[in-house]
C-alpha positions as a Markdown table, in Angstrom:
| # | Residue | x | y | z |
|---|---|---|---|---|
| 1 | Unk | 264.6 | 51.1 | -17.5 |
| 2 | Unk | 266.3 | 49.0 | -15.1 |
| 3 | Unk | 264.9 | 45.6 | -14.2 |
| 4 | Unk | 263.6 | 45.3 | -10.4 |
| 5 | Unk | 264.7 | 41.8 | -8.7 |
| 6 | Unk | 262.1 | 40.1 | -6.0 |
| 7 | Unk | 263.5 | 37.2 | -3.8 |
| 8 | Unk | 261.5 | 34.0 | -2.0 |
| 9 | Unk | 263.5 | 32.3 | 0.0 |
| 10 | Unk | 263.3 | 30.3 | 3.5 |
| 11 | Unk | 264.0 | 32.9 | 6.7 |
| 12 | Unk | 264.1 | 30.9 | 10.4 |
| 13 | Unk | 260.5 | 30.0 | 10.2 |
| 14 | Unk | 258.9 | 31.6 | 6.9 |
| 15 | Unk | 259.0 | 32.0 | 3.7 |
| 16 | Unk | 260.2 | 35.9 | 2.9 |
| 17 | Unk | 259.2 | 37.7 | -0.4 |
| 18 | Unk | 261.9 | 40.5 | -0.4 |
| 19 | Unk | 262.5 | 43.4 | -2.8 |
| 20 | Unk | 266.3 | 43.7 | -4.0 |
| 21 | Unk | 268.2 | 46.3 | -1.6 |
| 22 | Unk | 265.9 | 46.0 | 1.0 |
| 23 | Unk | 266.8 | 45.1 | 4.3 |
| 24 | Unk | 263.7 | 43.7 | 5.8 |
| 25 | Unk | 261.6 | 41.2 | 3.6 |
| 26 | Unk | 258.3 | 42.8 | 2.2 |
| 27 | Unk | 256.0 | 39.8 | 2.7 |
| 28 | Unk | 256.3 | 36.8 | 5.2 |
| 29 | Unk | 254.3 | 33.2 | 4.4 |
| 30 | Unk | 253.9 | 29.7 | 6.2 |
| 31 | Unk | 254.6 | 28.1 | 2.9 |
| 32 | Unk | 256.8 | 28.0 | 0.2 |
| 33 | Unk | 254.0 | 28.0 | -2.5 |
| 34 | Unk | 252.1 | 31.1 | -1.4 |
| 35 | Unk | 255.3 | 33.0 | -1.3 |
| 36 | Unk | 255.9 | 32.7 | -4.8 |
| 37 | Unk | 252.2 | 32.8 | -6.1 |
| 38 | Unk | 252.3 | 36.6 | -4.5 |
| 39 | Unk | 256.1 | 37.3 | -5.7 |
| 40 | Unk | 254.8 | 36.6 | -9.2 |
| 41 | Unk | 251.7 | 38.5 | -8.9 |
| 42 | Unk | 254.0 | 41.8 | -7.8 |
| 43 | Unk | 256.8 | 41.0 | -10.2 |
| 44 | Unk | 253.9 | 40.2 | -13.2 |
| 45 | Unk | 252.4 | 43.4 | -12.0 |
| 46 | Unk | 255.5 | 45.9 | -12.0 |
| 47 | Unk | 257.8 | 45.1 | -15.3 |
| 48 | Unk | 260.3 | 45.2 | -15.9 |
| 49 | Unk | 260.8 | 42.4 | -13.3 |
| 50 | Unk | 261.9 | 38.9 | -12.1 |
| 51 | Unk | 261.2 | 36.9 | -9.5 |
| 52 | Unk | 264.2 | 34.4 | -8.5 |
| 53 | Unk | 262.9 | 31.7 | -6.2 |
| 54 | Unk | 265.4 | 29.9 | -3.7 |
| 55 | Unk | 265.3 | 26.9 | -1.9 |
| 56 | Unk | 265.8 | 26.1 | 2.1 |
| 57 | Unk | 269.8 | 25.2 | 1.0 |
| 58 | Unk | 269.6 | 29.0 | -0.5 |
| 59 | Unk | 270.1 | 27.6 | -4.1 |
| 60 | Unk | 268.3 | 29.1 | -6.8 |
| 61 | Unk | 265.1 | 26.9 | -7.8 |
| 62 | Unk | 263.3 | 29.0 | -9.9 |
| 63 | Unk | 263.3 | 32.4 | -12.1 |
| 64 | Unk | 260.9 | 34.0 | -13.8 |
| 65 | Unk | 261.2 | 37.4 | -15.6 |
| 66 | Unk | 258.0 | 39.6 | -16.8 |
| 67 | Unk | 258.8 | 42.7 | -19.5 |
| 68 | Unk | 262.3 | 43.6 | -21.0 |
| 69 | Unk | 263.8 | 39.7 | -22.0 |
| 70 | Unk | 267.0 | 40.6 | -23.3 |
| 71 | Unk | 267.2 | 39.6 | -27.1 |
| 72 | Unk | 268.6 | 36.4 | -28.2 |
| 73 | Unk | 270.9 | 36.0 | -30.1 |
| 74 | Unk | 271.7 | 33.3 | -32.7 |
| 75 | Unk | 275.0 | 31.0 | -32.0 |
């Protein structure tokens, strides 16, 4: 099953919550920390998942991933 990507990042005057491929974000917040409490609470909820959280220079912060790690592998 393939993994399902969720974005936080800073839009003109919100924080968006957007689904990968989607053109319009699925969520809109004042602040940063409410955006990703609920992006982790979908991505937590629908694994395979992660949740990549970017900052207001659109670097990326933050990931989490929920279901499906990819083994490791010694070396």
């Amino acid at each position: 099953m393939e993994r399902m990507r969720y974005f936080v990042d800073r839009g003109d005057r919100e924080w968006r919550l957007t689904k990968e491929g989607a053109t319009a974000p699925m969520e809109r917040f004042k602040t940063k920390r409410q955006a990703v409490r609920r992006g982790r609470e979908i991505a937590r909820g629908r694994k395979p998942s992660q949740l990549v959280v970017k900052g207001k220079n659109h670097v990326i912060q933050n990931e989490w991933t929920y279901g499906g790690d990819p083994e490791r592998f010694p070396g």
